[in-house]
N, C-alpha and C positions, 0 to 999 in steps of 0.2 A: 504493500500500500504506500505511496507516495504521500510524504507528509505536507500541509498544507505551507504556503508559501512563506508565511511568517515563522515556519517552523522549519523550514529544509535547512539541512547545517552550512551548503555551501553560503547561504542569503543569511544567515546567521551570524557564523564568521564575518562576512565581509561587514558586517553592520560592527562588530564587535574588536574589530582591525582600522575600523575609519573610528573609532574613539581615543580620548586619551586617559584611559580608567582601565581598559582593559590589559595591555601587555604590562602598565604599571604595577597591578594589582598581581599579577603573577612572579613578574619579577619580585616583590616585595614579598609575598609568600614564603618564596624559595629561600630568599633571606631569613625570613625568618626561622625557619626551620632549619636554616644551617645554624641558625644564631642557638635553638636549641640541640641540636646534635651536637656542636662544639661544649658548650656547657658539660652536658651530660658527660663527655668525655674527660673532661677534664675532672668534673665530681669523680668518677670510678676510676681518678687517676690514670687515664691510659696516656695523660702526655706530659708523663714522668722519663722517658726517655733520654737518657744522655744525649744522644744524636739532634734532640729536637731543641734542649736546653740554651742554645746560641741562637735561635729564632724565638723562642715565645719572650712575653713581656714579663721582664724580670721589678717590675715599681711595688711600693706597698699598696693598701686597699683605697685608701687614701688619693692615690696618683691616679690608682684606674678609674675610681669614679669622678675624678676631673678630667680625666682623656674623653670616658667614654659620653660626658652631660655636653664638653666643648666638641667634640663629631657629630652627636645629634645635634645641639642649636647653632650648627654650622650651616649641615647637610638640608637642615629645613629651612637654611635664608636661602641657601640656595636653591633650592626648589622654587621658593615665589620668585625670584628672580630670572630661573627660565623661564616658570609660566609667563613672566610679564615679557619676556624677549619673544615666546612662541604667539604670543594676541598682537605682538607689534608685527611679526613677520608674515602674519594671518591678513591682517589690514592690511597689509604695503601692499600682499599680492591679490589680495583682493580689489584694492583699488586698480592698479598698474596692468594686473594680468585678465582679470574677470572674478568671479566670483565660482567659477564652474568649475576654478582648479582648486576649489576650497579643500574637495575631496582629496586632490592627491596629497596635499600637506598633512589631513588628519589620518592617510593611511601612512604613512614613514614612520617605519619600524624605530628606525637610529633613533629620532627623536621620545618615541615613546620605550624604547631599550633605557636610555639618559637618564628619562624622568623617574625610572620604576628602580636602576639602579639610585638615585639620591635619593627618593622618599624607602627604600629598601635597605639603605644604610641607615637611616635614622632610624627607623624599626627594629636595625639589631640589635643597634645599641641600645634603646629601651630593655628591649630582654636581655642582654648580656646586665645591664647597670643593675636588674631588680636582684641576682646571683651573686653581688659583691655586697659586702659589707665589713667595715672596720668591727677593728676591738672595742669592747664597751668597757670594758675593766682590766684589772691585771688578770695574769694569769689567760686571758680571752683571747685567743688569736680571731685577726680579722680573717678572712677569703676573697680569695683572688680568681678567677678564674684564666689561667694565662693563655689557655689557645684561644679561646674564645675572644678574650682584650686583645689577643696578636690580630685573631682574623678582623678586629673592628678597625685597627691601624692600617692593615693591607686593602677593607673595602677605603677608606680614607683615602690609598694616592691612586686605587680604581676610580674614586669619585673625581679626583679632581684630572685622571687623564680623559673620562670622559666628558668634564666640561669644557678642557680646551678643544675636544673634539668636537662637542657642539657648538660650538664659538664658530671653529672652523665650519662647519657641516650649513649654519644657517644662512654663513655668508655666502656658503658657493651656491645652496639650494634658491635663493634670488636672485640670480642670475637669468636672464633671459634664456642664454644657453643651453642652462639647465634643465629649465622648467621644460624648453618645447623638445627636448630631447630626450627628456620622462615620457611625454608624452609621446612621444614617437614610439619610443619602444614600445607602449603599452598599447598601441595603433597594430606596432610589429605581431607582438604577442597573439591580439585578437586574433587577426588577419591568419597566423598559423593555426588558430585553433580552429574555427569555425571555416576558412577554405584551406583545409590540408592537401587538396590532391594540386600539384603544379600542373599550367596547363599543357599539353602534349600526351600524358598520358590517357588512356583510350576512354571516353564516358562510355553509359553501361546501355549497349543499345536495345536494352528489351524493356528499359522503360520509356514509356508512350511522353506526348505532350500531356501538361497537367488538365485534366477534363474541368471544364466549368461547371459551376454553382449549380445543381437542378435547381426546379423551381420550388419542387414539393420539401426541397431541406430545412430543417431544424435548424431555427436563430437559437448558438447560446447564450446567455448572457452572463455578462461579467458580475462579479459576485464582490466587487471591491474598483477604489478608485486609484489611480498613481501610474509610475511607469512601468513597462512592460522589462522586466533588468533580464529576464532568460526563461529558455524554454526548452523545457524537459525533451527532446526527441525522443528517445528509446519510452519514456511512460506516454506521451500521445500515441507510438507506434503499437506499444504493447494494449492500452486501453483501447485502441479502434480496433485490433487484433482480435482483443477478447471478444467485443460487442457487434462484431460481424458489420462496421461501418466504415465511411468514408469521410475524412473530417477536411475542409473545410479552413485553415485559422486564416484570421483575415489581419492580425496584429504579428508585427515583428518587434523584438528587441529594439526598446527606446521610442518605442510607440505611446503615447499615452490614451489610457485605458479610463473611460468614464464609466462607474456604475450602473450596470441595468442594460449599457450599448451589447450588442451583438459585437462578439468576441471572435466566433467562427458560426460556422454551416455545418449540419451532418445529416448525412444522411444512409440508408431508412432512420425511420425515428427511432432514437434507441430508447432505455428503460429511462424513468425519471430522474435518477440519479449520477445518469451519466453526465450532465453541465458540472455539476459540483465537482466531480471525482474529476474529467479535465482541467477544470478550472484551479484544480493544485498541484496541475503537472507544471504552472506556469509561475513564473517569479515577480510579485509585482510590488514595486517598493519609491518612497517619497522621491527619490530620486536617479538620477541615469546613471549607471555604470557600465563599463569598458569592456564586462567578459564575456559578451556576447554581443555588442554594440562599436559596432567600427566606428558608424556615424558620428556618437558622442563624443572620439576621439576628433576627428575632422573638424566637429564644432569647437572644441577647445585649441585648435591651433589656430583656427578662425579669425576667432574672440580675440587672441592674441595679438594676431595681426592686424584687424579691426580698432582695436586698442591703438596700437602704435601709429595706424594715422589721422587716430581723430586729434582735433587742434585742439582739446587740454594735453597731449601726451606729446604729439609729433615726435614721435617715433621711430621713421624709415627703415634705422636696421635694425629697430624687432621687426619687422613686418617683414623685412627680408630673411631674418633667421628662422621665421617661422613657415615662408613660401619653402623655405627649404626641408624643411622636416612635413610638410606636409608632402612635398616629391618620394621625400625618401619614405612614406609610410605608403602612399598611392599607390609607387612602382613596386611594392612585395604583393602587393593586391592584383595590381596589372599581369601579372604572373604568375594566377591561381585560378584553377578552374572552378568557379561557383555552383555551391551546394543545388545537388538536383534539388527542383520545385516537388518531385513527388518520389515520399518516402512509400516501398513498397514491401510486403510480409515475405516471410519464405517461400510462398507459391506463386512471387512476382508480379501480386495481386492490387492497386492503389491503396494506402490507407491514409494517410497524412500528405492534405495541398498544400505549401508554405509560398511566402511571395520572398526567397533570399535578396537581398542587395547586392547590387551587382557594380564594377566601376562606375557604369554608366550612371548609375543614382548616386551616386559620391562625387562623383566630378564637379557639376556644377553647384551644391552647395558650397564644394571647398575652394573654387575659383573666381565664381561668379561675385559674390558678394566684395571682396580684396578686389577687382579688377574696376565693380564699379566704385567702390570708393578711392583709388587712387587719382582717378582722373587722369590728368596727363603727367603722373609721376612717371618719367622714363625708366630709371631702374627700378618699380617697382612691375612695369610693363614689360620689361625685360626679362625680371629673374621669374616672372609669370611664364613666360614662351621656354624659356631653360628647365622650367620645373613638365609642362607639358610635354617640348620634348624628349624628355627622360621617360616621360609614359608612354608616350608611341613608339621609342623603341622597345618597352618592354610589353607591349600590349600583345596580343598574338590574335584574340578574336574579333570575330570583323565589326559587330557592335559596339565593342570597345574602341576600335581605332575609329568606327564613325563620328 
């Protein structure tokens, strides 16, 4: 059974990878529980070892628990300090780039690794500090716990190589450069998942042109509103399979989907249940994303370039570094033979219409808009023809090169 869309792990993750709560929260975990594994060890004495005695922290209880209170109310200034650097980096590229590459900044790992390492050291420290306590009298020895105070001094020069690495990481991450060269790749990536076969290799000639809509077909309808982020093949092929029908979807990836519209067509009429049970083969979520959506990729190098020649920005060479990564995403696509329209069962029987995206539907969003807004910018007219002809040499099929 195919779990409903708010609940498939892959739309789950991706929801829970674009926050900055989640890989913090894990990493700070982990810490934690090293912060008690090391404790524990050290209570049942196992890092009494001569060998180890020149690495652990030789200070009284005293010394540790001013090491260990100055790394927590360090590690937590520093915490609100990259928050406040990652909402200024958030605004810069929201203003300068769009808003649509909000997404890629809150999916970066590194930055959400940073943040879960410093709020993950101050967490250990908490639990290593509660494990020390001085002498109260004579006769009383304090405790120390010394691997566990070592591993708080080693997470210490971990925390601070990864804030000069975030220091570095934010400045090259706004970057023009950077940004539409993220984005390229994740263009690249699509592009390999969803058209895997290059064009040249032989399409499959027993399947027919995709047959039209009867008339007597089943409107289903949409059971939710938002974007259209991915769709199940194998659970629409396998549910038309089971229900002996022929489905119809009339929505692709980054399509938006209004509640109640007709979603697709099937037909004979299947059982009552069948709308609902398709209807969670499909991904539909606040906003567009890239793993099945080329197009949202196009539109965010667009935006960019768009960006860079309107007159608050004036711009030019973003506009040109982004003509250029749109070339380089086009031309992996110009050389990919696009997903047949009709997915057929083991007896080579139609069960699933789809409408794929093909160059030709790409092209003029990602050109048209940059060409007319240039006007008569000459090298903007220019690296327009340079980035074209990179596709018609790499185009092969005749609708594409028309």
């Amino acid at each position: 059974m195919h779990l409903p869309s708010y609940l498939d792990p892959r739309a789950l993750l991706n929801r829970l990878f674009s926050t900055y709560w989640f890989v913090p929260t894990i990493v700070t975990a982990i810490l934690v529980v090293l912060a008690f594994v090391l404790t524990a060890i050290d209570t049942g004495g196992g890092s009494d070892g001569s060998w180890l005695q020149w690495l652990l922290y030789h200070g009284n209880a005293d010394g540790a628990q001013s090491l260990l209170t100055a790394v927590a109310g360090s590690t937590i200034t520093v915490v609100s300090v990259t928050y406040s650097m990652m909402v200024v980096a958030l605004t810069v590229s929201s203003q300068h780039f769009g808003p649509r590459l909000l997404n890629n900044f809150m999916r970066d790992t590194a930055a959400q690794v940073v943040l879960g390492t410093f709020v993950g050291t101050f967490a250990y420290c908490l639990v290593v500090l509660r494990s020390v306590y001085s002498a109260d009298g004579e006769g009383e020895q304090g405790y120390v716990p010394a691997l566990a105070t070592t591993g708080a001094v080693a997470l210490t020069l971990v925390s601070i190589g990864a804030l000069i690495y975030y220091v570095h990481h934010v400045a090259t991450s706004m970057q023009v450069s950077e940004i539409t060269a993220g984005v390229a790749r994740d263009l690249e990536r699509t592009v390999d998942r969803i058209y895997p076969q290059p064009i040249g290799d032989e399409p499959d000639p027993e399947v027919a042109e995709p047959p039209e809509v009867p008339a007597d077909a089943v409107p289903l309808r949409a059971c939710d509103s938002g974007y259209l982020q991915e769709v199940s093949d194998d659970a629409l092929l396998r549910l038309a399979e089971h229900h002996d029908v022929v489905v119809w979807l009339q929505v692709r990836p980054g399509d938006f989907v209004v509640e109640g519209d007709a979603f697709a067509y099937v037909a004979p009429a299947p059982g009552d249940d069948f709308g609902a049970r398709l209807w969670q083969a499909l991904i539909v979520g606040a906003d567009r994303t890239s793993y099945q959506d080329a197009a949202f990729c196009v539109q965010q190098l667009v935006e960019v370039a768009l960006r860079g020649l309107s007159p608050g920005v004036n711009e030019p060479f973003t506009t040109l570094t982004a003509i250029d990564r749109l070339g380089q995403g086009l031309a992996r696509l110009a050389a990919r033979q696009p997903p047949a329209p009709v997915r057929v069962d083991e007896q080579r029987r139609p069960r699933v219409i789809t409408r794929p995206r093909t160059l030709a539907d790409l092209l003029a969003p990602a050109f048209e808009p940059i060409a007319l807004h240039a006007g008569r910018n000459p090298a903007i007219g220019e690296r327009l023809l340079v980035a074209l002809r990179l596709l018609a040499s790499r185009a092969r099929r005749p609708e594409d090169l028309a």
